[in-house]
C-alpha positions in Angstrom: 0.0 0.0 0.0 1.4 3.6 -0.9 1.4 7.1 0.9 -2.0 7.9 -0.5 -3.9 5.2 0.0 -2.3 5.1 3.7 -3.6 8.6 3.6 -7.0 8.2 2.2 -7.4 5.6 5.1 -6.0 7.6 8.2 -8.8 10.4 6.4 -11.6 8.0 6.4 -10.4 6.7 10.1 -11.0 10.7 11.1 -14.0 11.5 9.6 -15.6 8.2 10.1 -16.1 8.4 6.4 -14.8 8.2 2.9 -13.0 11.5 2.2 -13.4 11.5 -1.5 -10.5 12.6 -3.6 -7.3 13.2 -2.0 -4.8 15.2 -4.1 -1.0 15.6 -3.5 0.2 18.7 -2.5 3.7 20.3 -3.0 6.1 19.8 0.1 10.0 20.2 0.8 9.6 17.5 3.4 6.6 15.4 4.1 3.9 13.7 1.7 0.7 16.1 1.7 -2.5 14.8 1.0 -5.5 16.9 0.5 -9.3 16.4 0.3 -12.2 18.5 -0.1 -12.2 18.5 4.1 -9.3 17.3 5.4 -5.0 17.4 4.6 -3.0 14.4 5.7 0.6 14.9 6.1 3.0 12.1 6.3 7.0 11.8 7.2 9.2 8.7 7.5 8.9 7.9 11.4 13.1 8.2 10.9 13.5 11.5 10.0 12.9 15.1 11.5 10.3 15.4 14.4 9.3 18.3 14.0 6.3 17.4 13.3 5.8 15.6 16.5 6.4 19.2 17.9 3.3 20.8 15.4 1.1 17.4 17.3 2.2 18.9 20.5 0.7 22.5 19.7 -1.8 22.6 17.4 -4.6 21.5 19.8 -3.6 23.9 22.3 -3.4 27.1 20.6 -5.5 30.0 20.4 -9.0 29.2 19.2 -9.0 30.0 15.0 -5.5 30.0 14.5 -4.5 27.1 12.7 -6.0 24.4 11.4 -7.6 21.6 13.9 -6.2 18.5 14.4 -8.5 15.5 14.0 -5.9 12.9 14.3 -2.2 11.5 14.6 0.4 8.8 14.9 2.2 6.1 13.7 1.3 3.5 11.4 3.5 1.5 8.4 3.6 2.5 4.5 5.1 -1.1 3.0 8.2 -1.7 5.2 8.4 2.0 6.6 6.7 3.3 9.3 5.9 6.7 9.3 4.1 9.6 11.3 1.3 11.0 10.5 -0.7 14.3 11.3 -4.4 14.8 10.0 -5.9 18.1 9.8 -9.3 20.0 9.0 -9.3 21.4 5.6 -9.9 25.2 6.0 -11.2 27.2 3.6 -8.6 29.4 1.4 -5.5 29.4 -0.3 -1.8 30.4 0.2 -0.6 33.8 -0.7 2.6 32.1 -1.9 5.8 33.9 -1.1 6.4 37.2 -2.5 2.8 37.5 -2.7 2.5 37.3 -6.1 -0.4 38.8 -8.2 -1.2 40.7 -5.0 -2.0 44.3 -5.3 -1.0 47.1 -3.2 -4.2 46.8 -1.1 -5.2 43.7 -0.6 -1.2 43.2 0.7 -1.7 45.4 3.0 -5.6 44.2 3.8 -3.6 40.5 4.1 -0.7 41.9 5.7 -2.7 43.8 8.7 -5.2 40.5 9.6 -1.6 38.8 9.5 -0.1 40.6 12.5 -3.8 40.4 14.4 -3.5 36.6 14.1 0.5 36.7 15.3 -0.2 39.3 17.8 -2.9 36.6 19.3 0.3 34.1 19.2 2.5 35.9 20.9 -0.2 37.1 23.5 -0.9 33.4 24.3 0.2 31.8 27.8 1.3 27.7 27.0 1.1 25.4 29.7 2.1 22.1 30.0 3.7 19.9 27.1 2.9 23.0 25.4 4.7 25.6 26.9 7.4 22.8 27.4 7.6 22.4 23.5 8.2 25.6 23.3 10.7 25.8 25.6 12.8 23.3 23.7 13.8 25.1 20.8 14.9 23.6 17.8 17.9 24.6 15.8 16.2 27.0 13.5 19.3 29.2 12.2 17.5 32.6 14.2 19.5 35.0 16.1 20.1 33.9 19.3 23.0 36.8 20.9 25.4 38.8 19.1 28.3 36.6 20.3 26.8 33.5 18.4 26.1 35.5 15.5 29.7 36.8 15.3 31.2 33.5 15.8 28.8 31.9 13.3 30.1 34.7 10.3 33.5 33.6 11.5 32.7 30.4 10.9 31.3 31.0 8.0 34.9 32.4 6.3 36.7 29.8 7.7 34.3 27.0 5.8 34.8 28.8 2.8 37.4 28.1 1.3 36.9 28.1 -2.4 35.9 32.2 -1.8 31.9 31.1 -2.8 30.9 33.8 -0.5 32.4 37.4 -1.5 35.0 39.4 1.4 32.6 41.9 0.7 29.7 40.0 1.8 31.4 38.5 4.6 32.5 41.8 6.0 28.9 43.2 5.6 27.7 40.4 8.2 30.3 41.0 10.8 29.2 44.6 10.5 25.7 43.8 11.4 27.1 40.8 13.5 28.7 43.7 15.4 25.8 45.6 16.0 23.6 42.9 17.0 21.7 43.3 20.2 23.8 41.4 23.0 21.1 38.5 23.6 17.6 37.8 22.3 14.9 37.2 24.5 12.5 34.0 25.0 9.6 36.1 25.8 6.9 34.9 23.7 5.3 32.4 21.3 6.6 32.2 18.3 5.7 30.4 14.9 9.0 31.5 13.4 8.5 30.3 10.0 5.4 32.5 9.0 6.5 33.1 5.5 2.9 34.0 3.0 3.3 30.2 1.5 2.4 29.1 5.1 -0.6 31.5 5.5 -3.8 30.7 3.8 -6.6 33.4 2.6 -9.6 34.2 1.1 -10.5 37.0 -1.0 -9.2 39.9 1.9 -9.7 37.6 4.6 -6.5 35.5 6.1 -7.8 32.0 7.4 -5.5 30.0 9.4 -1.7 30.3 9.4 0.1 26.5 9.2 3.1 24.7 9.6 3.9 25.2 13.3 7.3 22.8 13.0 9.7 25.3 13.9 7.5 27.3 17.0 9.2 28.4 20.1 9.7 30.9 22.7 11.0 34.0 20.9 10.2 37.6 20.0 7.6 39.5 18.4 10.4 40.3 15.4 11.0 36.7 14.9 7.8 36.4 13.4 7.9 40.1 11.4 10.8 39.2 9.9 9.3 36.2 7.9 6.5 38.4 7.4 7.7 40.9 5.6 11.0 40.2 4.0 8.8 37.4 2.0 6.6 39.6 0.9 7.8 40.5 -2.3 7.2 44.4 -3.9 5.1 44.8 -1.1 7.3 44.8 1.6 7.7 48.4 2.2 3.6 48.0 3.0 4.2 44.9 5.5 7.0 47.2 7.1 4.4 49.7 7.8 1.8 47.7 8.9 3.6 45.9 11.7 5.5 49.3 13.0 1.7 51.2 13.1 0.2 47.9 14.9 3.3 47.3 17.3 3.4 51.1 18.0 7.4 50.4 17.1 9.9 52.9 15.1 10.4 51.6 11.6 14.1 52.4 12.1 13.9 50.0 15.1 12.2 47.3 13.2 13.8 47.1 10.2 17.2 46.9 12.6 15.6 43.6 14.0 14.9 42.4 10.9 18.2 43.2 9.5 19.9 40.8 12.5 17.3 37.7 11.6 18.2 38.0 8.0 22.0 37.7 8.7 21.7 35.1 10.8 19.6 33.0 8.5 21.3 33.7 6.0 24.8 33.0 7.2 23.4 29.7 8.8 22.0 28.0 5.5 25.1 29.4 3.6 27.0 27.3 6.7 24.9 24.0 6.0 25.6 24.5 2.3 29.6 24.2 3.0 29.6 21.7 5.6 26.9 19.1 3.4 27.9 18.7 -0.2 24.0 17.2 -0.5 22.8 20.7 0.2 20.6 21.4 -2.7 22.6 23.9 -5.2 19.7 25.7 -6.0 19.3 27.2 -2.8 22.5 27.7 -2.0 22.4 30.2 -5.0 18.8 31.6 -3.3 20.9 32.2 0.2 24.1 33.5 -2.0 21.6 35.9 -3.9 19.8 36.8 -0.7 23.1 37.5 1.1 23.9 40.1 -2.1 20.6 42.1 -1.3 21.1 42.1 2.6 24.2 43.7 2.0 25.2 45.3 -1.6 21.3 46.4 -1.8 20.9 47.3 1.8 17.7 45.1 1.9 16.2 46.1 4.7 17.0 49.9 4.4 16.3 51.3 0.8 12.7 52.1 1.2 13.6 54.1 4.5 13.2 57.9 4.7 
């Protein structure tokens, strides 16, 4: 039996039904299955657990915010035994990232229910195996304290040793590196991966945000970074809509951001030196992202 008829019967198990059609939706790492009311997602039991971590929090955060869980566990595919996570279907669609073929004011119509929904997040009080969850982070790549972002530039150079990464570029993230805040705080819940492709909406309206594999105890700007430096043209709207809804300086925002992007950055451009399997093409997305931090100061041309 293969992933999707595995899926189609962990559906039927949920609803107490059949589910009808179940097509297969595009993922980086599990097999998504999705029906006209519910999405299976599937991952060998062997490899990351992250989404034993989404199990942990879905049913315990703030009523509307994701998509409910109807069921999970293990169970076998052939030989392999997999986890397995089933979900309510909610209405709407992804943005995608970039938000592309999004005008100026639905962006910022999108943009504004965004923050609502992450302010609820981050205004939400965990307890028990959640707030534990939480309190385990895993290793995302965020800024964690200007010392480990320093040290991880520095490491950085040293790894590279066919010059992949430009002195120029290199020297641009130590100068951020250096003016990195001294620590970051674990303050409050955060999804920390809430790009547009991991948002869904309808018409105006945002529905449900998703993928809550990489949430943890963070700040605010953990989760404002994601949202606007993926939002394409319109990020100079995003900017805006988060420093009006914060009550936060622009200057001050886009200086957190500015620290998140480096040490993403810097941290997949690690993984791609250390792993030869690191796939090319985004190597050459982090490379090209690394070139607008700091040869198109990213996060500071639209400022006045």
């Amino acid at each position: 039996m293969g992933a999707k008829d595995v899926a189609r019967e962990i559906a039927a198990a949920a609803l107490g039904r059949d589910p009808g059609p179940m097509t297969t939706a595009p993922s980086g790492s599990h097999h998504v299955y999705v029906g006209s009311d519910v999405v299976v997602k599937i991952i060998d039991a062997a490899g990351h657990s992250r989404l034993d971590r989404e199990i942990a929090l879905v049913p315990c955060l703030p009523a509307g915010l994701s998509a409910p869980l109807l069921s999970s566990g293990r169970c076998r595919v052939g030989t392999q035994e997999v986890r397995y996570a089933c979900y309510v279907r909610v209405p709407g669609t992804a943005p995608g990232m970039g938000l592309p073929g999004v005008d100026a004011a639905t962006s910022r119509l999108l943009a504004e229910e965004a923050v609502q929904r992450l302010r609820g997040l981050h205004r939400w009080m965990p307890a028990g195996n959640a707030e534990q969850t939480l309190r385990d982070p895993p290793d995302d790549g965020g800024f964690v304290s200007q010392a480990a972002l320093c040290a991880g530039v520095e490491n950085l150079a040293a790894l590279d040793r066919d010059g992949t990464v430009p002195r120029r570029l290199l020297d641009g993230l130590t100068a951020i590196a250096e003016q990195a805040p001294l620590h970051a705080r674990a303050v409050v819940p955060v999804h920390a991966d809430c790009h547009w492709g991991n948002w869904l909406a309808s018409g105006h309206r945002v529905t449900a945000l998703l993928d809550f594999e990489w949430a943890r105890f963070g700040e605010p700007a953990d989760d404002w970074f994601f949202l606007a430096r993926f939002s394409g043209s319109h990020m100079e709207t995003v900017v805006d809509v988060i420093a009006r809804a914060t009550a936060t300086s622009p200057e001050s925002l886009r200086a957190q951001c500015e620290v998140r992007d480096a040490a993403y950055l810097a941290s997949d451009l690690r993984a791609a030196l250390e792993h030869p399997g690191f796939p090319a093409g985004m190597a050459a997305d982090r490379l090209r992202g690394l070139e607008e931090l700091i040869d198109g100061h990213y996060w500071w041309r639209g400022a006045r």
